[in-house]
Each structure stands twice: as C-alpha cells, then as structure tokens.
N, CA, C and O atoms as a printed pandas DataFrame, in Angstrom:
     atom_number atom_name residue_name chain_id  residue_number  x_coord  y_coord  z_coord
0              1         N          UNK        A               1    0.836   -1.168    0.000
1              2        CA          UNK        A               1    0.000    0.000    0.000
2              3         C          UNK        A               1    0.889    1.243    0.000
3              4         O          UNK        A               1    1.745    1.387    0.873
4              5         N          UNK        A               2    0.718    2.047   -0.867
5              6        CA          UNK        A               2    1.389    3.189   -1.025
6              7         C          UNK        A               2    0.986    4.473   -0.468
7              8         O          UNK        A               2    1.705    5.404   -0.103
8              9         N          UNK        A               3   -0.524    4.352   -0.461
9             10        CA          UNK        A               3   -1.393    5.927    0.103
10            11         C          UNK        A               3   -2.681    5.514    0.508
11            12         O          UNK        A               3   -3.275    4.504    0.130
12            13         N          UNK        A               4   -3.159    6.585    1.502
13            14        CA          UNK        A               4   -4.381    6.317    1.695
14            15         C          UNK        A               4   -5.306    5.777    1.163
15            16         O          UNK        A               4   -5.934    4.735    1.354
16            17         N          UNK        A               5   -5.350    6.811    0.270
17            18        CA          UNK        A               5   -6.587    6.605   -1.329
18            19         C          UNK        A               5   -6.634    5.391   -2.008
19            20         O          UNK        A               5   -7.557    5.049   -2.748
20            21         N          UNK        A               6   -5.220    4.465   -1.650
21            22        CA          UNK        A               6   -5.297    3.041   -2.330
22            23         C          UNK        A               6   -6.346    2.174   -1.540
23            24         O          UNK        A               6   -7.344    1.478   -1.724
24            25         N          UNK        A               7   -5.397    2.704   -0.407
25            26        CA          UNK        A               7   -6.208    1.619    1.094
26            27         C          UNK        A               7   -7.760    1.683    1.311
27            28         O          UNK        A               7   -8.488    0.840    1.836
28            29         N          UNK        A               8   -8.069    2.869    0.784
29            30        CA          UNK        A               8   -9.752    3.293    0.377
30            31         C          UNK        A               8  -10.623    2.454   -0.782
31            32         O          UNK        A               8  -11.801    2.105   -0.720
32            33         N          UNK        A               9   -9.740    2.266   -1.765
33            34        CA          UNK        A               9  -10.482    2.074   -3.042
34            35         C          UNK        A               9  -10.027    0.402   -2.638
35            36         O          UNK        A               9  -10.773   -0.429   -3.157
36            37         N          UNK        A              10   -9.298    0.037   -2.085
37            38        CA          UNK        A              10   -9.009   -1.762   -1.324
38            39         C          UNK        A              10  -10.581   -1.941   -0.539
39            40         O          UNK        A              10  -11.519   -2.689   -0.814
40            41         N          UNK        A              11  -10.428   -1.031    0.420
41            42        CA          UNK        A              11  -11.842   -1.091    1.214
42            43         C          UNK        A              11  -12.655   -1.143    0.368
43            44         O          UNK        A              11  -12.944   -2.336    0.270
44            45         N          UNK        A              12  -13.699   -0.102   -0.910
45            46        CA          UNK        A              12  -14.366   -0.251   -1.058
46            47         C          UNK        A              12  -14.739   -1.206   -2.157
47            48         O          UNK        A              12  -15.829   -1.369   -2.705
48            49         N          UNK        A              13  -13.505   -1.840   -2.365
49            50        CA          UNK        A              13  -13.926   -3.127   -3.179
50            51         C          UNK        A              13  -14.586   -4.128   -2.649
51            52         O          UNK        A              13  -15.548   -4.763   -3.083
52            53         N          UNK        A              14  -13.899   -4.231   -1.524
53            54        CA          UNK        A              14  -14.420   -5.301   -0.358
54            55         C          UNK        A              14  -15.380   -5.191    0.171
55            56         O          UNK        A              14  -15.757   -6.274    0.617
56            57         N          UNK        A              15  -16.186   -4.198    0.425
57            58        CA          UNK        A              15  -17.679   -3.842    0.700
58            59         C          UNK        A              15  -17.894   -4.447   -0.493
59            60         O          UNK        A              15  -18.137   -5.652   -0.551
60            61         N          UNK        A              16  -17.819   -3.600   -1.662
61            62        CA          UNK        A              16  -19.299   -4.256   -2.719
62            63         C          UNK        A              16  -18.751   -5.699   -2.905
63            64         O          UNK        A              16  -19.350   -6.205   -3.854
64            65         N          UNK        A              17  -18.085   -6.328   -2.511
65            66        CA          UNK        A              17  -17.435   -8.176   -3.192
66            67         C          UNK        A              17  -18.645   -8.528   -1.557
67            68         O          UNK        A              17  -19.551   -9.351   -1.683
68            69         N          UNK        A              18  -18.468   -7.899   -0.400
69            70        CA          UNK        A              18  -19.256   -8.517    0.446
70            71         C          UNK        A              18  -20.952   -8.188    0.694
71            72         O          UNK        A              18  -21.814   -8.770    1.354
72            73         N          UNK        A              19  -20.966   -7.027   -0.129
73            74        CA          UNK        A              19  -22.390   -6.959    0.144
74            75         C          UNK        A              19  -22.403   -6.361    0.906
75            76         O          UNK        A              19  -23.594   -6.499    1.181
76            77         N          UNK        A              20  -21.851   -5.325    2.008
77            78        CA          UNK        A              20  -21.974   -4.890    3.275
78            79         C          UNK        A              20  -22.744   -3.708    2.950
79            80         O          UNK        A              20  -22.365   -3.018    2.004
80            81         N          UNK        A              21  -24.275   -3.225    3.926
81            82        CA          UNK        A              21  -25.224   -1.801    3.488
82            83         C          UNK        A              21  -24.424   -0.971    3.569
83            84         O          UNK        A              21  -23.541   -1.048    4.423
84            85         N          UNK        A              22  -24.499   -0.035    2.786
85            86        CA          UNK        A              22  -23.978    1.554    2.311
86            87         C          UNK        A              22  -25.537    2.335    2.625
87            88         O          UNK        A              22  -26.562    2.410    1.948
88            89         N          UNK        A              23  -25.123    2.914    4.129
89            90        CA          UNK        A              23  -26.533    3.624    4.617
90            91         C          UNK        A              23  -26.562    4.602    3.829
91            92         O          UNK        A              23  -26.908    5.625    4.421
92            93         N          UNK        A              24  -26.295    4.794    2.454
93            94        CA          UNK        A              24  -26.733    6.111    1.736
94            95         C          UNK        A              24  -27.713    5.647    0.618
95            96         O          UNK        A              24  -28.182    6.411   -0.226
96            97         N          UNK        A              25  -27.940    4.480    0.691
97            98        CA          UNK        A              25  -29.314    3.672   -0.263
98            99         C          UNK        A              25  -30.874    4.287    0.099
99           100         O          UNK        A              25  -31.310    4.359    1.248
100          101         N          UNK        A              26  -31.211    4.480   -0.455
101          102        CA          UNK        A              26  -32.704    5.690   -0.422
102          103         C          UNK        A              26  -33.568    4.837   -0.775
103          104         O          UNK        A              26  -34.756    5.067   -0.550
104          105         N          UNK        A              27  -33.155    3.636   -1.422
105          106        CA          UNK        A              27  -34.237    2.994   -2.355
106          107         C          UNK        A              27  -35.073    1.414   -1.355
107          108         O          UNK        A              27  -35.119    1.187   -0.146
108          109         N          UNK        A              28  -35.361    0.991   -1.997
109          110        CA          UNK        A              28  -36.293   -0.413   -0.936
110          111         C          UNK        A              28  -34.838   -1.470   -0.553
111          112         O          UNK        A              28  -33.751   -1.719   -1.074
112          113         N          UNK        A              29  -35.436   -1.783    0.403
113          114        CA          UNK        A              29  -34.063   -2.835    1.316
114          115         C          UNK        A              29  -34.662   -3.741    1.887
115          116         O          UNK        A              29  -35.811   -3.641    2.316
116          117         N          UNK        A              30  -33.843   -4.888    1.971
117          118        CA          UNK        A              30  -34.567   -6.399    2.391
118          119         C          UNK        A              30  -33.459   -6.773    3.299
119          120         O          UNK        A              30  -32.253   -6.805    3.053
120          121         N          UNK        A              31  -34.045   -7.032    4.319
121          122        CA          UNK        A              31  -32.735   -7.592    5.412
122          123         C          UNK        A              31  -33.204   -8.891    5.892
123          124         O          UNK        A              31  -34.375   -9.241    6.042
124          125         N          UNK        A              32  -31.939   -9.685    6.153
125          126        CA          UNK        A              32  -32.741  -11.234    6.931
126          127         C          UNK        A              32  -32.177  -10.358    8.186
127          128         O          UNK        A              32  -31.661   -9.242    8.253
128          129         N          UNK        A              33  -32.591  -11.618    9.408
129          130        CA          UNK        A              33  -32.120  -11.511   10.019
130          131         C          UNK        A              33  -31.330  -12.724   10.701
131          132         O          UNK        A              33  -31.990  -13.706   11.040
132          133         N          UNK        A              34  -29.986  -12.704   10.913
133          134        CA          UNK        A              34  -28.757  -13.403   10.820
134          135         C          UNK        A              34  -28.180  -13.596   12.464
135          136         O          UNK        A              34  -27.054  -13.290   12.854
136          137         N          UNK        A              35  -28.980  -14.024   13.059
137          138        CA          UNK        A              35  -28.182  -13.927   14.335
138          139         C          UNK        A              35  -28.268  -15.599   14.652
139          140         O          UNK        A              35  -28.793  -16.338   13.818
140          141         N          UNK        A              36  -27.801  -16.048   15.717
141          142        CA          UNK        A              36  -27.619  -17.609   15.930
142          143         C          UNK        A              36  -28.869  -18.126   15.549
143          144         O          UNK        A              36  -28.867  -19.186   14.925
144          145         N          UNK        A              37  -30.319  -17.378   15.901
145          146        CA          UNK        A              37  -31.644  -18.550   16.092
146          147         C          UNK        A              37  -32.054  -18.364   14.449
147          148         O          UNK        A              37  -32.569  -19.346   13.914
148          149         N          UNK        A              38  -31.838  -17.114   13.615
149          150        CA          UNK        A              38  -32.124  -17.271   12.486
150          151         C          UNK        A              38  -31.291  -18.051   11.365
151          152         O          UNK        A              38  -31.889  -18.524   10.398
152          153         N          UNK        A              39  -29.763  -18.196   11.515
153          154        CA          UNK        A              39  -28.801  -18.823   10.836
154          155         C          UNK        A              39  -29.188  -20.548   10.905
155          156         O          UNK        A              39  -28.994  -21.350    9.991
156          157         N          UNK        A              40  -29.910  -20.909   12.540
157          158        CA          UNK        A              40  -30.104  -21.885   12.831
158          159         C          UNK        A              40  -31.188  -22.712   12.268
159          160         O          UNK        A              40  -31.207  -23.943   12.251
160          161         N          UNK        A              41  -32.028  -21.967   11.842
161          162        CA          UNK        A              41  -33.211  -21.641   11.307
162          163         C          UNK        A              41  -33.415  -22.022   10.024
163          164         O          UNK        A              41  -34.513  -22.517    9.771
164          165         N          UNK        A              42  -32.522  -21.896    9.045
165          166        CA          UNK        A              42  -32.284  -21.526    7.550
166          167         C          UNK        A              42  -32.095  -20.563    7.427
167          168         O          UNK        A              42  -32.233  -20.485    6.206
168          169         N          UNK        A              43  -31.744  -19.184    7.886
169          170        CA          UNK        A              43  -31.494  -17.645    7.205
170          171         C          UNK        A              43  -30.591  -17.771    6.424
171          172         O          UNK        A              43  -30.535  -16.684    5.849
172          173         N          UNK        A              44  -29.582  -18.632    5.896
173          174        CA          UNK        A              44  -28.264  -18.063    5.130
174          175         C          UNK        A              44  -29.269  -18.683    3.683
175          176         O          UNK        A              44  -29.848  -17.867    2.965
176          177         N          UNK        A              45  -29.333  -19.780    3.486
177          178        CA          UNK        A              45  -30.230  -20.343    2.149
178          179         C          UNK        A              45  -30.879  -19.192    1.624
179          180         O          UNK        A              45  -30.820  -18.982    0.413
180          181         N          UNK        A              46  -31.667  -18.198    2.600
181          182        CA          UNK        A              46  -32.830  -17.458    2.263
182          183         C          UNK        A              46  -31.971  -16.105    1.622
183          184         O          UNK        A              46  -32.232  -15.376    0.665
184          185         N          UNK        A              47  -30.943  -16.114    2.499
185          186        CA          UNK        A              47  -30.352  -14.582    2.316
186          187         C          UNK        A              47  -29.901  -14.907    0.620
187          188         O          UNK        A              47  -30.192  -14.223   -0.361
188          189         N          UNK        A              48  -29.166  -16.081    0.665
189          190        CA          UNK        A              48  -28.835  -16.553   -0.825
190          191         C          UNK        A              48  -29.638  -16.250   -1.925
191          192         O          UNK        A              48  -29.363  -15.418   -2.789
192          193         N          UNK        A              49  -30.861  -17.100   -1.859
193          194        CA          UNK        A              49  -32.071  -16.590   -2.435
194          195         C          UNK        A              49  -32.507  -15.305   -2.847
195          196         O          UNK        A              49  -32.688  -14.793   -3.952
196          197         N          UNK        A              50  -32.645  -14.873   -1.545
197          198        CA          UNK        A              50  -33.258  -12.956   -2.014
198          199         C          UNK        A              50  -31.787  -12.325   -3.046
199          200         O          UNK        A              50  -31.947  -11.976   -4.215
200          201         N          UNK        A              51  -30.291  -12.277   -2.275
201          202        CA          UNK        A              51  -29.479  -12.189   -3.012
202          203         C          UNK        A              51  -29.683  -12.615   -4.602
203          204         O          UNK        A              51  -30.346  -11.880   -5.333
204          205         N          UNK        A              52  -29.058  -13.886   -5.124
205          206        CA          UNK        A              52  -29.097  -13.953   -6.362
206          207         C          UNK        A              52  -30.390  -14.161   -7.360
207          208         O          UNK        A              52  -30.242  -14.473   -8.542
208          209         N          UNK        A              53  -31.870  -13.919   -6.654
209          210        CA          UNK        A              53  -32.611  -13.388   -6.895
210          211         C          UNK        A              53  -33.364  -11.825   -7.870
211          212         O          UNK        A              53  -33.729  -11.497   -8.999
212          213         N          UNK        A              54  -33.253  -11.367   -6.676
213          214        CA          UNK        A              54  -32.813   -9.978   -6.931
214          215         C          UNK        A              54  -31.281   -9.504   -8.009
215          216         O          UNK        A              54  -31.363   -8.317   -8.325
216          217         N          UNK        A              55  -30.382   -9.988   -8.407
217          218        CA          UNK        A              55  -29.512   -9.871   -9.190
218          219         C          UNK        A              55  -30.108  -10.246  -10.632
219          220         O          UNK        A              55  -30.267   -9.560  -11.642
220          221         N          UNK        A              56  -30.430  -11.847  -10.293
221          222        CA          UNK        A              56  -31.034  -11.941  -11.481
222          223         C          UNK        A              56  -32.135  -11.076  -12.778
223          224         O          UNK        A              56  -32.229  -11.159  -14.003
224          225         N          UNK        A              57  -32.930  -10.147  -11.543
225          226        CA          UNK        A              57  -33.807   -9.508  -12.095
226          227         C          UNK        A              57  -33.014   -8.646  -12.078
227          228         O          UNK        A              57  -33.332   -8.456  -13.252
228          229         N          UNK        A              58  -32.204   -7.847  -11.885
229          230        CA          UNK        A              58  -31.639   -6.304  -11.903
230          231         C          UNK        A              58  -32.547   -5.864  -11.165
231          232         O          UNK        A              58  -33.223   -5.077  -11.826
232          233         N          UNK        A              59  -32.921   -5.961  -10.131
233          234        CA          UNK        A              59  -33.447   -4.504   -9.323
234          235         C          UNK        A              59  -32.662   -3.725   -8.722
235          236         O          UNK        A              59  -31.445   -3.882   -8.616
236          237         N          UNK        A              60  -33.330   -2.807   -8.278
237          238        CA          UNK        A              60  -32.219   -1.769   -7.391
238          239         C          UNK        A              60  -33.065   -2.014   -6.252
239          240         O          UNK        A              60  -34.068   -1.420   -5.858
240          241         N          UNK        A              61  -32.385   -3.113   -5.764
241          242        CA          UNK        A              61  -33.064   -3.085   -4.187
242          243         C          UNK        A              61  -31.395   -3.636   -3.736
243          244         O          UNK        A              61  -30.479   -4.188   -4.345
244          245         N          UNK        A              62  -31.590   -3.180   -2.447
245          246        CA          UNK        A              62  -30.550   -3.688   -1.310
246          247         C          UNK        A              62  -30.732   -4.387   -0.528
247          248         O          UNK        A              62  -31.491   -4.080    0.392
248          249         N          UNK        A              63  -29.948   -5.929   -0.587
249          250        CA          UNK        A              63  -30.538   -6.993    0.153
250          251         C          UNK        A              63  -29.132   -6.849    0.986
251          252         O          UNK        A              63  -27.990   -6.570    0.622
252          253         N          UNK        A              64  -29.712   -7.160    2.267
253          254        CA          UNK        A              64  -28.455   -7.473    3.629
254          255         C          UNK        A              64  -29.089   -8.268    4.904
255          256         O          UNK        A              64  -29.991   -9.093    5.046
256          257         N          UNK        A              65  -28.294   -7.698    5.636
257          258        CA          UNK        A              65  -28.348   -8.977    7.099
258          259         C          UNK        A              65  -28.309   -8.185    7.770
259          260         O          UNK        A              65  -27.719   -7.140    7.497
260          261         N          UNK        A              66  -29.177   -8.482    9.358
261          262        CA          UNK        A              66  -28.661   -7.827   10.635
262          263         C          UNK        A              66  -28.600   -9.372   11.317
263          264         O          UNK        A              66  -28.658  -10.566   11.022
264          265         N          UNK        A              67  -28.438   -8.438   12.457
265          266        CA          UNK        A              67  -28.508   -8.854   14.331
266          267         C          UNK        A              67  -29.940   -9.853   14.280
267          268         O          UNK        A              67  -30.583  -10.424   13.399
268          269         N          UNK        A              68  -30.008   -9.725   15.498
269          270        CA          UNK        A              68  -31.625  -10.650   16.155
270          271         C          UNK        A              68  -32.529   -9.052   15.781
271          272         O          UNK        A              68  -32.240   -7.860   15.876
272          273         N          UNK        A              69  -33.726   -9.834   15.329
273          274        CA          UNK        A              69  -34.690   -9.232   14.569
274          275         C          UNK        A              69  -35.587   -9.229   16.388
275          276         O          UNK        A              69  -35.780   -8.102   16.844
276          277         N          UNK        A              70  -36.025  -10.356   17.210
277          278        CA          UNK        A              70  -36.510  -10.048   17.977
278          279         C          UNK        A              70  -37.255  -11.282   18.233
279          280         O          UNK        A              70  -37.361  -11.912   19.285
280          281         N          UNK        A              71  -37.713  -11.492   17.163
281          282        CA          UNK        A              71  -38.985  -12.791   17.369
282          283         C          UNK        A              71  -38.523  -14.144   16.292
283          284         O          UNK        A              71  -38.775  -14.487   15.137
284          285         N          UNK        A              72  -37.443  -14.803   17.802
285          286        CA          UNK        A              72  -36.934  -15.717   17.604
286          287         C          UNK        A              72  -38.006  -17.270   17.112
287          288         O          UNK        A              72  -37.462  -18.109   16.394
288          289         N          UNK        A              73  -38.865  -17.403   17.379
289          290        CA          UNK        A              73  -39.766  -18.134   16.904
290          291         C          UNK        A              73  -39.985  -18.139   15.773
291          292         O          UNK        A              73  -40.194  -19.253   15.293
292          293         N          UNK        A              74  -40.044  -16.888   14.792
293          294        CA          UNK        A              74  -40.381  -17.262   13.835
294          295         C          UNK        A              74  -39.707  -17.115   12.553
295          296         O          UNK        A              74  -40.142  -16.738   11.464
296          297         N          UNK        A              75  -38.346  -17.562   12.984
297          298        CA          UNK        A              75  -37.233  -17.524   12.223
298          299         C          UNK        A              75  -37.560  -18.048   10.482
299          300         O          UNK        A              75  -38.720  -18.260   10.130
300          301         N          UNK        A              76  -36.805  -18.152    9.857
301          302        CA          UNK        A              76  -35.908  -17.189    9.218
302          303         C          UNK        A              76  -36.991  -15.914    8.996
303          304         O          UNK        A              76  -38.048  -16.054    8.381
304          305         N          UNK        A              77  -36.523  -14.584    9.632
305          306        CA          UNK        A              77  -37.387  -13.501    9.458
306          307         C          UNK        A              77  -36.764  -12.834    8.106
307          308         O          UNK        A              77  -35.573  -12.824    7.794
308          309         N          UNK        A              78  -37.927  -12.245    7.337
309          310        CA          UNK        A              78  -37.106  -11.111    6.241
310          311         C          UNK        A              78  -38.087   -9.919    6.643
311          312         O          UNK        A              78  -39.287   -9.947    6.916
312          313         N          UNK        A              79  -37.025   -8.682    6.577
313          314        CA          UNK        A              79  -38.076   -6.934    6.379
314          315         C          UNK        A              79  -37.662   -6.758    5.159
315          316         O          UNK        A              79  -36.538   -6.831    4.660
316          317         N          UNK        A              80  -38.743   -6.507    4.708
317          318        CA          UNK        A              80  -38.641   -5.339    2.969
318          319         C          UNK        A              80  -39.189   -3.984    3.983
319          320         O          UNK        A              80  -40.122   -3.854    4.776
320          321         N          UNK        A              81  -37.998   -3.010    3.460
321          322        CA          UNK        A              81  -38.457   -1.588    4.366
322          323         C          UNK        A              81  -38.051   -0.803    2.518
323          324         O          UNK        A              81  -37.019   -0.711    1.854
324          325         N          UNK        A              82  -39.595   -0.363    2.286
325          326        CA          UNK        A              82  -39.571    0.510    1.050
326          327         C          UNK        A              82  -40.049    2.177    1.753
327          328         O          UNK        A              82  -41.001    2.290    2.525
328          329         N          UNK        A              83  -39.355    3.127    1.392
329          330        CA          UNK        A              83  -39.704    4.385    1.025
330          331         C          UNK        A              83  -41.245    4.896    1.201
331          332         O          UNK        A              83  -42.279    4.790    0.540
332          333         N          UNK        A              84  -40.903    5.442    2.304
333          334        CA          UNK        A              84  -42.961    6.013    2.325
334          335         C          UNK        A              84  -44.039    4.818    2.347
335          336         O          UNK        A              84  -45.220    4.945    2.025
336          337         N          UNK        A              85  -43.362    3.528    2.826
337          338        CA          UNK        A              85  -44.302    2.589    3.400
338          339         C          UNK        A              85  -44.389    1.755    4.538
339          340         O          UNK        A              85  -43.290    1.931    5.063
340          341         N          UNK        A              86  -45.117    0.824    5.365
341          342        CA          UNK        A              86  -44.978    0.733    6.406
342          343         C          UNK        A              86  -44.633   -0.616    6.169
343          344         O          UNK        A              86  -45.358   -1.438    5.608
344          345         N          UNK        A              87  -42.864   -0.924    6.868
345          346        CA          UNK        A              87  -41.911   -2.034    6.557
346          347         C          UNK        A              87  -42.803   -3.494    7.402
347          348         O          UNK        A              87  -43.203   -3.817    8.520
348          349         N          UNK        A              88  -42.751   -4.046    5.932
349          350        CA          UNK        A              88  -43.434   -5.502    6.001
350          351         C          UNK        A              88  -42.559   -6.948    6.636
351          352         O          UNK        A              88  -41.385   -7.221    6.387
352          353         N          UNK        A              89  -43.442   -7.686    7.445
353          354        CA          UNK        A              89  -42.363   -8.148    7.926
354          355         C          UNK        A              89  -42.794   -9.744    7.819
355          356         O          UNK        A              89  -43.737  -10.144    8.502
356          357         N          UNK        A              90  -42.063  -10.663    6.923
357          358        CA          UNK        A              90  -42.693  -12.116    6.607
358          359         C          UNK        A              90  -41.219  -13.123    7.553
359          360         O          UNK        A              90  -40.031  -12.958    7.831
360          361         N          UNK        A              91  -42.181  -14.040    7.715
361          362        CA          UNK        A              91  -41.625  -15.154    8.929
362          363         C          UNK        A              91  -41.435  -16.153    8.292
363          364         O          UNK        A              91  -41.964  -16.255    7.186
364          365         N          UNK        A              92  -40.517  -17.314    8.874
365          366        CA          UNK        A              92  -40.915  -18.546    8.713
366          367         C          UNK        A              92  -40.700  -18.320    6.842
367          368         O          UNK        A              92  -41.470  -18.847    6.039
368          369         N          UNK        A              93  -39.999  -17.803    6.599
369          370        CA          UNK        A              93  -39.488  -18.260    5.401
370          371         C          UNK        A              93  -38.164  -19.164    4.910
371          372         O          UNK        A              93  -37.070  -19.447    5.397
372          373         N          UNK        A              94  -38.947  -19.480    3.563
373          374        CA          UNK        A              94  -37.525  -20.077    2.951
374          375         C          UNK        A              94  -37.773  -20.104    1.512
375          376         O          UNK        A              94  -38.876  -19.827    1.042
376          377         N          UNK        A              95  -36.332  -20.575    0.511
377          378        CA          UNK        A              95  -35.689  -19.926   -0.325
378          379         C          UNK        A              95  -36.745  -19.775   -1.340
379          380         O          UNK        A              95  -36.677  -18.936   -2.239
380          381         N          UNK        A              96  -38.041  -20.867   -1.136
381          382        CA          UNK        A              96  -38.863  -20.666   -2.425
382          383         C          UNK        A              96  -40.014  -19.545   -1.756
383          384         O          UNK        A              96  -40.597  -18.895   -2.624
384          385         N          UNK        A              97  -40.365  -19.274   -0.493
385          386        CA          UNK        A              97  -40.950  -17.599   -0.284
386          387         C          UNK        A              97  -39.778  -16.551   -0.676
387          388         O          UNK        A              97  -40.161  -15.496   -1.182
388          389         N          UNK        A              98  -38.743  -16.691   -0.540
389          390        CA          UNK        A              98  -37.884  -15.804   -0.485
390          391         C          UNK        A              98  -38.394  -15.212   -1.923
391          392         O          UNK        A              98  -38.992  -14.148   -2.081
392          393         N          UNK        A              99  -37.971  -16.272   -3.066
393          394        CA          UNK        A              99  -38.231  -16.079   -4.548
394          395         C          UNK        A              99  -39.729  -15.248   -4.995
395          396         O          UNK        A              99  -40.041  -14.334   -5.759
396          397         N          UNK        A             100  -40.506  -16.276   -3.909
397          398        CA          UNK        A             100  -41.846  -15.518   -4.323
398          399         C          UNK        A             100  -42.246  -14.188   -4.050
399          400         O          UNK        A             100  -42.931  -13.383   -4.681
400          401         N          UNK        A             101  -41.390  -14.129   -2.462
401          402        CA          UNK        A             101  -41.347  -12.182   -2.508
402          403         C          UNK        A             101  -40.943  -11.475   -3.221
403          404         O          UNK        A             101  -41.609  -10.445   -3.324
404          405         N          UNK        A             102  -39.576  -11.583   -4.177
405          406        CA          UNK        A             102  -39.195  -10.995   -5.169
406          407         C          UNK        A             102  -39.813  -10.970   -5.700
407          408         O          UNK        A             102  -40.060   -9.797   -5.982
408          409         N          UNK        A             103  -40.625  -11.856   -6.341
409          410        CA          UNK        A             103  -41.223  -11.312   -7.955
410          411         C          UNK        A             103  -42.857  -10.726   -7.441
411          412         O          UNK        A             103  -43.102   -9.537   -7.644
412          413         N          UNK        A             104  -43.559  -11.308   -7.010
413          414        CA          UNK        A             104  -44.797  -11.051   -6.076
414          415         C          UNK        A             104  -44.931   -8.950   -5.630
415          416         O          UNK        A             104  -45.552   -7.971   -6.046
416          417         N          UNK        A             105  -43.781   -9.315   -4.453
417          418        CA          UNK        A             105  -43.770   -7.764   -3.900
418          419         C          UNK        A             105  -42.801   -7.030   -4.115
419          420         O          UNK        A             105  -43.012   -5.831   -3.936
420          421         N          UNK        A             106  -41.335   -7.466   -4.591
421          422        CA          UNK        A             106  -40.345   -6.508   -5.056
422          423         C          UNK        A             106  -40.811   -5.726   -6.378
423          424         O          UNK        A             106  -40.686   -4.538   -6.676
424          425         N          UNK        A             107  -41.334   -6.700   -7.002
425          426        CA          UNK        A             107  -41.645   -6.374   -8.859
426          427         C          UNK        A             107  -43.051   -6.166   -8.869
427          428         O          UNK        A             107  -43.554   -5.399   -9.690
428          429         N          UNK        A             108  -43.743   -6.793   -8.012
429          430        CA          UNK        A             108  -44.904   -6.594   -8.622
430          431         C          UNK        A             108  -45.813   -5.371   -7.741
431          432         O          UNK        A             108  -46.484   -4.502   -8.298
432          433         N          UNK        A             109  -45.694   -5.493   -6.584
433          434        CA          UNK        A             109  -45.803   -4.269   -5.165
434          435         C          UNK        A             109  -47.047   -4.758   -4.826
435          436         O          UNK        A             109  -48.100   -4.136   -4.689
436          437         N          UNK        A             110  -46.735   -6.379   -4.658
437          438        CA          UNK        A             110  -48.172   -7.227   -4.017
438          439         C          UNK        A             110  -47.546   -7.332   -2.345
439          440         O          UNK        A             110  -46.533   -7.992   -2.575
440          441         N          UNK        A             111  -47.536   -7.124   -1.063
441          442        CA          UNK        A             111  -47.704   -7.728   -0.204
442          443         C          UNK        A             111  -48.613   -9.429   -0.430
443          444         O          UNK        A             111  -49.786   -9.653   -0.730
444          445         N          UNK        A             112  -47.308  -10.500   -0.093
445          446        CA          UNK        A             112  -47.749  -11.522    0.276
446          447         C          UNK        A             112  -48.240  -12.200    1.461
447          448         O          UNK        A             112  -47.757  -13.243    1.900
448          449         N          UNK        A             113  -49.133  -11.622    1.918
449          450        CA          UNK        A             113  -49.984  -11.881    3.043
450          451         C          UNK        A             113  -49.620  -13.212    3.977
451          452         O          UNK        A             113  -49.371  -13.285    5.180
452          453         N          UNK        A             114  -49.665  -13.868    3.314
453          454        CA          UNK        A             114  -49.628  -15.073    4.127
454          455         C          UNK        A             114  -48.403  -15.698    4.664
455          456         O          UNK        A             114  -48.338  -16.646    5.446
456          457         N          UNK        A             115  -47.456  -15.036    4.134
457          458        CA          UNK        A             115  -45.872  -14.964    5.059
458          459         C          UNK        A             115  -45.779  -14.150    5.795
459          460         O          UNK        A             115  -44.646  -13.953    6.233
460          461         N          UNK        A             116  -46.864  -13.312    6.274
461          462        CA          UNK        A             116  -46.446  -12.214    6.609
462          463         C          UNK        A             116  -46.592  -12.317    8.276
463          464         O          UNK        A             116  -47.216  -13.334    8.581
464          465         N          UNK        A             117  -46.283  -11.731    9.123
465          466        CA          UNK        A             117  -46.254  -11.968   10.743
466          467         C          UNK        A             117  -47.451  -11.575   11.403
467          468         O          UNK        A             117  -47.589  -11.928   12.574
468          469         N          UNK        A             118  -48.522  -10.766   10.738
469          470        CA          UNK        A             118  -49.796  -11.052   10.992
470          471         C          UNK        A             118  -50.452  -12.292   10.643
471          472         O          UNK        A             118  -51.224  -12.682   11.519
472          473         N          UNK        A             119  -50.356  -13.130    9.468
473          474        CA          UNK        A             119  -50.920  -13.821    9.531
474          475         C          UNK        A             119  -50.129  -15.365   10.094
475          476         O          UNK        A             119  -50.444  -16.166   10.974
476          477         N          UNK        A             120  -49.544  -15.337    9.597
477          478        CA          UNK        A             120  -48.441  -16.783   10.449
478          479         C          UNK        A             120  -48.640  -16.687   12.022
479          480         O          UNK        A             120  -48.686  -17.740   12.658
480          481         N          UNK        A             121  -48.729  -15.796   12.499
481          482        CA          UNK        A             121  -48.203  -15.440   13.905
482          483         C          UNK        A             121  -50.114  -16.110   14.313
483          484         O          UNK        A             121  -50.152  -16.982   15.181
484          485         N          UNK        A             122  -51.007  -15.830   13.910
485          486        CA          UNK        A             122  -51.932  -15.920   14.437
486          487         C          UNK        A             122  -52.034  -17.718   14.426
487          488         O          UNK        A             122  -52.991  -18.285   14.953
C-alpha cells in the first residue's frame, strides 16, 4: 500500500465483493435476520435466495443482514423496508418464499400476506 486513497479504493472493493449496506441507499431494502436462532433456522439459504434473486432480475433493491430481529420463533425472518411505506415483515421463510417475494412484492408491489407476521403469527 502506497497511500491512503489506495487503502480506500481496497476497502471499497471489499464492501461491494461482500455486500456490506452503504446507509446512503434511499431505495427499498430487504434484510434477513442473521443472528444464531435465524442462521439456525435456515437464514443463510434465504439470504442466498433474495441475493441472487434480486440480481437476477436487476433490481435496485438492497438486500443485507442484521442482528436478532426479535422474534426468535419465527425464524428465518425477512423486512422489505420501502420508502414512504410501512416495513413488512414475513416469517418462517424459505428460499422458495424468499423467490416468491421478489417477484410477487419486489416487482410486482403485491404484499404476500400469508408470510407475513400477521398472519403466520396468528
């Protein structure tokens, strides 16, 4: 490494090769959530899913991972949090809901109800 500015443009390769959020995304975002009970769960399959999913179609959505979402029961959790709407939150998924949210509510701007934590939860 010769200069800062190298060690910068090193870093930000490595963000976009990992996927890591760039909180300056304005646009719709899908997060699993990745902590021991969701990994345990299936979350990585799913994260896969929404990932090369979403690539496949070219959207401009931002798919990532957090922490414990909260409601360990009803693991693998995903949020789609879009812009001026109230962030939807589906449970108990896997890689073939994952798929179906993409095309369903990423593309199509259907809320899929029945993954969703109102209705599972009941």
């Amino acid at each position: 490494m010769k200069s800062l500015e190298e060690l910068m443009a090193i870093r930000e390769k490595a963000r976009q090769g990992m996927g890591i959020r760039n909180d300056k995304h304005e646009g719709t975002r899908v997060v699993v959530g990745m902590a021991t009970c969701g990994i345990a769960a299936g979350a990585r399959p799913v994260l896969s899913a929404l990932v090369e999913e979403v690539a496949k179609e070219n959207l401009d959505v931002q798919v990532g991972q957090t922490g414990c979402i909260g409601i360990c029961q009803y693991e693998p959790v995903v949020e789609v949090i879009e812009p001026d709407k109230e962030k939807v939150t589906y449970v108990k998924m896997t890689p073939e809901k994952a798929i179906k949210i993409v095309h369903k509510h990423l593309m199509g701007g259907e809320v899929v109800q029945e993954y969703t934590i109102g209705k599972v939860g009941k």
